[in-house]
N, C-alpha and C positions, 0 to 999 in steps of 0.2 A: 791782462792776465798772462803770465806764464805759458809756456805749450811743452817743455822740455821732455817730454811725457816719458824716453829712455830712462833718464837721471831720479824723476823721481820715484817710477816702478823698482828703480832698484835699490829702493830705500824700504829697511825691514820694518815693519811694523813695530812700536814701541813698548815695551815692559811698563806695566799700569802698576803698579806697587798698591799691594793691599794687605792684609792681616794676616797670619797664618792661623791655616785652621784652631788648633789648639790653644792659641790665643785666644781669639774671636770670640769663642763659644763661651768665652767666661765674662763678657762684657757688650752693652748693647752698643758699643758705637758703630758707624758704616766700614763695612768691608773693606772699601777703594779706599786707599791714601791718596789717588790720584797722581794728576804727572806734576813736573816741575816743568819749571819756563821752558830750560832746554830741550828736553823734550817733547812738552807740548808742542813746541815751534816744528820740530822734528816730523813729528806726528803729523800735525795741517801740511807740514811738504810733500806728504805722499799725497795730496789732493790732485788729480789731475786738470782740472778745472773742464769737466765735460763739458762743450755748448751747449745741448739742451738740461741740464744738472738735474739728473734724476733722480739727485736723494732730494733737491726741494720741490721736484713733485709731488714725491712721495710724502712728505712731512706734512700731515697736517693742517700746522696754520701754516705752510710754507716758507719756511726758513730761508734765506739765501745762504748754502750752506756756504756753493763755492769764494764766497765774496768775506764771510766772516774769517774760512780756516786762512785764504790770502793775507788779511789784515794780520792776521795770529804768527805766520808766519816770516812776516815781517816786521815781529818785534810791535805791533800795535794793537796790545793786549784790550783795552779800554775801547777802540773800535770797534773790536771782533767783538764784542758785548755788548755794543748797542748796534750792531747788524742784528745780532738773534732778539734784543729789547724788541724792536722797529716792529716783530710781530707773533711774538711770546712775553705774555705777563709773566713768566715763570721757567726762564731757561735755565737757571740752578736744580730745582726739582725735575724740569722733563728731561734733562740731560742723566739725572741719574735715576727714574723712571720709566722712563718712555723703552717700550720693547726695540730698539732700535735694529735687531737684526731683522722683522720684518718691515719696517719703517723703512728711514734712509739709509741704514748700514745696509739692508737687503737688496738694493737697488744701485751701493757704491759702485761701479766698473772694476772700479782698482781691487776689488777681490777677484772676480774672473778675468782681469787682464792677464797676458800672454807676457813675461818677463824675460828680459834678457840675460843672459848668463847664467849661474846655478843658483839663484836665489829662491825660485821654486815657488810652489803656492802660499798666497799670504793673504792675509784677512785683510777684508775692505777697513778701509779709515775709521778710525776710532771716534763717530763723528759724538756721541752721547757723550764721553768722556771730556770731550775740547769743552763741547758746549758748557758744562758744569764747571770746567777748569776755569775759563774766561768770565761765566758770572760771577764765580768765588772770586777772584782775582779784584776786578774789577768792585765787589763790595769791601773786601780787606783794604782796596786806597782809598777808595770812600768814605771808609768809616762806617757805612749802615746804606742802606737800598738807594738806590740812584731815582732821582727826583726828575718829576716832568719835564720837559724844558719851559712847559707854561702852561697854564690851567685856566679855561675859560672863566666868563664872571659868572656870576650863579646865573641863573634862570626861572628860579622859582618855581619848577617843577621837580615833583618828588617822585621816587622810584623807589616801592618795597622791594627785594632780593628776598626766597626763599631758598633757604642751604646758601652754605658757607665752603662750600667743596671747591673746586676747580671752575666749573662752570659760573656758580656764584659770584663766586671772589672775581672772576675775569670781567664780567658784568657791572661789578661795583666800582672798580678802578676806570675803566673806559667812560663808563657814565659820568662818575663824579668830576674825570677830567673836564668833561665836556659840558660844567659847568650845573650838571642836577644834582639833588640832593638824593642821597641813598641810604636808605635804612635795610640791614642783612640781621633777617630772622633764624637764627639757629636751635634745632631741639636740645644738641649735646651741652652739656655746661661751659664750654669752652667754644667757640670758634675754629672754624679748620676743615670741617667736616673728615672727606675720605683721608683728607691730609693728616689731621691728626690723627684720628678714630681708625685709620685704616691700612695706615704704611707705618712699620716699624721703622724703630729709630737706627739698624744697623742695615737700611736703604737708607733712609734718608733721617736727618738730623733735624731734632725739632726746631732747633735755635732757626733754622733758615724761614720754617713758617714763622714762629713770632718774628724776625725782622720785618719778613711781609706783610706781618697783619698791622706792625706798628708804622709804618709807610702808611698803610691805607687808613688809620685811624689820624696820620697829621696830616695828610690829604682831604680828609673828613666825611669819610665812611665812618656809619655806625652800627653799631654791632649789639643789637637783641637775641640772648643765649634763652635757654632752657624755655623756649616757647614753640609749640611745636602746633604748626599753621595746618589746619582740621580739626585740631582738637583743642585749644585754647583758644585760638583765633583762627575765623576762615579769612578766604577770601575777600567776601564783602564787607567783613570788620576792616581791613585795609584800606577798602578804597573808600568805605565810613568814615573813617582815620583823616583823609586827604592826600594819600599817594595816588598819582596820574595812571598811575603803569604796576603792572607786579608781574616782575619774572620769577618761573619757577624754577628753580636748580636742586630740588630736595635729592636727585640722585637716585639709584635704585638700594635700598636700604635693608630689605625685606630677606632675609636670607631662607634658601632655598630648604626643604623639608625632604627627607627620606623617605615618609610616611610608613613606616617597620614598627614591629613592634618593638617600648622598651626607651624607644625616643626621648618619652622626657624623667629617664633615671637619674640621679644626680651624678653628675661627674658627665653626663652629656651635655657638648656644648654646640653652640650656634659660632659661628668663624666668627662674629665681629666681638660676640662676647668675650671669648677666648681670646681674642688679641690685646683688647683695649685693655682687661684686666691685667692681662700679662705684661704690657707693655708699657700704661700712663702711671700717673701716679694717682691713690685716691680721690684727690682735690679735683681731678680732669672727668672725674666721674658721677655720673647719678648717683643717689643715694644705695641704692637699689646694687650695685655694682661694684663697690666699695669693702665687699667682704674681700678676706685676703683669697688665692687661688693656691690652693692646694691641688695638685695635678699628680700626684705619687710616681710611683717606678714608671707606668707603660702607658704609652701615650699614643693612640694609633689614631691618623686622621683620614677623612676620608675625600677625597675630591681629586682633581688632576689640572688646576689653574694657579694661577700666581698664590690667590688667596690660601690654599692649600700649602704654598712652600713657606708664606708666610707664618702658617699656624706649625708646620714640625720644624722651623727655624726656630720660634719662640719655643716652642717646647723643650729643644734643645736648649736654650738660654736658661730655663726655670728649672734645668734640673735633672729634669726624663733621664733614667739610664736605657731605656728602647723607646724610640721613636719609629712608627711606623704608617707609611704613606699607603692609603688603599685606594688603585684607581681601576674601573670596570674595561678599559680598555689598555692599547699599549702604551708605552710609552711615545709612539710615532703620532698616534692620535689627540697627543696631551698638547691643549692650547697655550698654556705659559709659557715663558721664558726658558730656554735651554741654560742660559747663564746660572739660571735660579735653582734649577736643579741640580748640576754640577756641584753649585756652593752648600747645598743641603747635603751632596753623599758627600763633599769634605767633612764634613760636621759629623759624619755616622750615622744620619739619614736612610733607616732600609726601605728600600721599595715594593711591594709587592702589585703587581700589574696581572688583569684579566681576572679581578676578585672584585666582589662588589658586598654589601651589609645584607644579611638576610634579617638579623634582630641582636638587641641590647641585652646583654643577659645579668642582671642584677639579684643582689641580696641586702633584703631590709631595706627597698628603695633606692640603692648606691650599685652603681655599671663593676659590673665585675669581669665581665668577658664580651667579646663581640662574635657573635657565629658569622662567618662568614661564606660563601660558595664561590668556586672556580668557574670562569667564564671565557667562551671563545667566541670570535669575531664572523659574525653573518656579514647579510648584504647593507651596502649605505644606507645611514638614515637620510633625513631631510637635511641635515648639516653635511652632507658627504661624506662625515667619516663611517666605518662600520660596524654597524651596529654590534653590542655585546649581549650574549645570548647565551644562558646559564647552562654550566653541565650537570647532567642528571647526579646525583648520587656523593657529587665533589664537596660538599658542607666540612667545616673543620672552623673549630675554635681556638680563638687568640686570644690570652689572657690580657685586659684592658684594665686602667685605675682613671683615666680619661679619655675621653673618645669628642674629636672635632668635628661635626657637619659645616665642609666647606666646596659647595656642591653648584655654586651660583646665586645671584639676586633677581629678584624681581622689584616692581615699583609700589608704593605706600598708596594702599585701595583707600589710607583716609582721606587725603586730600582731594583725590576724586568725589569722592562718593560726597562732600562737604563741599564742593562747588558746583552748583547747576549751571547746567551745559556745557560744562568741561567734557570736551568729548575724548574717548583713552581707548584703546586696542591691546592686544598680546596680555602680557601679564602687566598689567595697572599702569601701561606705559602712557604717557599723553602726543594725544595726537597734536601736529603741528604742520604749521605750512614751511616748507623746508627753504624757500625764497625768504619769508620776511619770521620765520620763530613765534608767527603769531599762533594762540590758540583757537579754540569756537569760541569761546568767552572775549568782549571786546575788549582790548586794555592789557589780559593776562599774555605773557609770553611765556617760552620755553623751552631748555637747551641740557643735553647733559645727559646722563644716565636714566633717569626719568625719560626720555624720549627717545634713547638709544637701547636700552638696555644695558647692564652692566659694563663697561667696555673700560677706555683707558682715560688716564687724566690727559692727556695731550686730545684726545678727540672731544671733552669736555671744556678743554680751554678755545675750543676751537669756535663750536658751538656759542660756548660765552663771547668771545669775540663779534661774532658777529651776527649775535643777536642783540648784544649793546648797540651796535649800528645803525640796526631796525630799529630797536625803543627809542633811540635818537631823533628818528627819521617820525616817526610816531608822537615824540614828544612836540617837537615844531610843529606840526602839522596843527596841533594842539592849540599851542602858540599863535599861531596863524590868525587862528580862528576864533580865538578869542576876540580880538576888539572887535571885527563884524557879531559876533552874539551880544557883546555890549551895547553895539548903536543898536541892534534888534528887537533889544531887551527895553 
């Protein structure tokens, strides 16, 4: 590796070419056009190649970052692609996903490096952006998703997958390589879970999930939609069925409640609702969800996370002439993406911070205004940040034609409550042994939002990684032991 550490500190950070606002907003595709070869290569030379590289501590499933941007900057595009492959199912999606400034952008050096000459402060390595360039790259010579190098022989052990999210899908692919059969149970009518149902198409491009899914169907994953495991089939229908194992991935689904009055007016919506309408087409849809959305002039959401930028982005796309962000603290306190924000006040995105919902104010059953009150900052809660605490007397109404609850998830009380001795903690999350993703239930595993709460796809792919591991390890064991219960028997 390289050490030149002078030369390439004083190389400026690269121009990433994306849409301009006024464009953008009239079309779902992604923001980023992304870099070109020359400057990707550009870009991986500001890499200093830290000894101990602490953006692949930082990542996750730990990436070798420094070893990928190398290859990339030597012209050996298709390398650098199966360095992030080696231990990401999904380097195209978590590179344009993944919150990377507090990941491994937040841990690069070469943003608080000390530079020589007048070059001045510059942002760490643009590691999300490489990563995505390289797997796009690398599928456009390809022709479509790059294939194992080799796929165990079957084994004759089966593995149900519930949810088809990040965690799911990462579980299905590792498995099936390794030679089990895997059947992935999905509620949505489609496959994809958070992926499809959850991430607009102007983050991320559908066409890269259905490449993915279509890999994983001639690898031979199967894919059971609109069956939703608690309430069609539990658990023990499963392992009735003859699957050895059943990991759950169903993710936290459950979108979070205001509990105010007025909540269920129409024109009030729930974040996942409000997305998927605005965003899939009919066909992707339950029947249920299929009506068109009418969303009118004024559109105010309320929440302070990604999922919240995501619903006044969309709004912005469907039309809204005021979109309007309502969050109970500041902005300093707001856990999303700072990128995500920025890109929503291009858009015309207003924000109003230290205001929170008091009640839905409706006529003839339809949201017409939301009252709202002003709010300032006590002492920390339990999450450290601090707590928001109403002002007496501050109430004032916003005129609303749709209002988004985007406030957080919790986890699906069905499939608990539909499997005995499934044992679950916090909000309907399921407990697990954090060494092997086993549950109390013998057989059932588990990884992903369901067991983490809410969080990100990169910490769900992680989970799925290497709780395939475990079911592996679990499956042979299996294996093992079968022909001793045969001569037994």
């Amino acid at each position: 590796m390289p050490c030149d550490n002078h030369r390439r500190l004083a190389i400026p950070a690269q121009p990433v070419r994306k849409q301009d606002p006024a464009v953008r907003v009239r079309n779902w595709d992604e923001v980023f056009l992304g870099f070109d070869l020359e400057t990707a290569r550009l870009e991986a030379e500001r890499c200093i190649h830290c000894p101990d590289a602490p953006c692949q501590q930082a990542c996750p499933v730990g990436n070798n970052i420094p070893q990928a941007l190398y290859l990339l900057e030597q012209g050996d595009v298709i390398g650098a692609a199966n360095v992030f492959r080696q231990t990401s199912n999904l380097p195209e999606m978590c590179g344009r996903l993944c919150p990377q400034e507090s990941l491994c952008e937040g841990s690069c050096v070469v943003g608080f490096a000390i530079r020589p000459g007048a070059l001045g402060p510059q942002p760490p390595v643009q590691i999300g952006k490489l990563e995505a360039f390289v797997a796009d790259y690398q599928r456009r010579v390809l022709g479509g998703w790059p294939r194992p190098a080799e796929k165990a022989p079957p084994t004759g052990m089966a593995v149900a997958v519930v949810g088809s999210g990040p965690a799911g899908l990462a579980v299905a692919e590792e498995l099936t390589k390794r030679g089990h059969s895997v059947t992935v149970y999905e509620s949505w009518p489609k496959p994809g879970g958070v992926l499809r149902y959850g991430i607009p198409s102007f983050k991320m491009r559908k066409e890269l999930l259905q490449e993915y899914l279509a890999y994983l169907e001639e690898l031979g994953v199967a894919f059971v939609c609109n069956t939703v495991i608690g309430r069609d089939l539990t658990v023990d229908d499963l392992f009735a069925a003859g699957f050895h194992a059943v990991f759950l991935g169903h993710g936290a689904s459950v979108g979070g409640r205001l509990r105010i009055p007025g909540e269920d007016l129409r024109g009030v919506f729930q974040a996942t609702e409000f997305l998927v309408r605005g965003n899939l087409p009919p066909e992707d849809l339950p029947p249920r969800m299929r009506e068109p959305l009418d969303i009118g002039r004024q559109v105010v959401v309320i929440g302070g996370g990604d999922t919240s930028m995501d619903c006044v982005r969309t709004a912005v796309r469907l039309g809204a002439e005021r979109v309007t962000l309502v969050y109970r603290r500041t902005e300093a306190e707001m856990i999303g993406r700072e990128e995500e924000r920025r890109h929503a006040r291009e858009e015309g995105v207003q924000f109003m911070f230290l205001t929170a919902p008091v009640r839905f104010l409706g006529e003839k059953g339809r949201l017409k205004a939301v009252e709202l009150r002003r709010m300032e900052l006590g002492p920390p809660d339990e999450s450290g940040r601090r707590s928001p605490v109403p002002v007496a007397g501050s109430e004032f109404t916003l005129p609303a034609d749709t209002a988004v609850i985007a406030i957080g998830y919790e986890g699906d009380e069905a499939i608990i409550r539909a499997t005995p001795g499934l044992r679950a903690f916090g909000k309907h999350l399921i407990r697990v042994d954090r060494e092997t993703y086993q549950t109390s239930r013998p057989g059932v595993f588990a990884g992903g939002d369901n067991v983490n709460g809410a969080d990100l796809v990169v910490t769900a792919l992680a989970d799925g990684r290497r709780a395939a591991q475990a079911i592996d390890r679990y499956l042979r064991q299996l294996m093992a032991q079968a022909p001793s219960r045969a001569a037994a028997g």
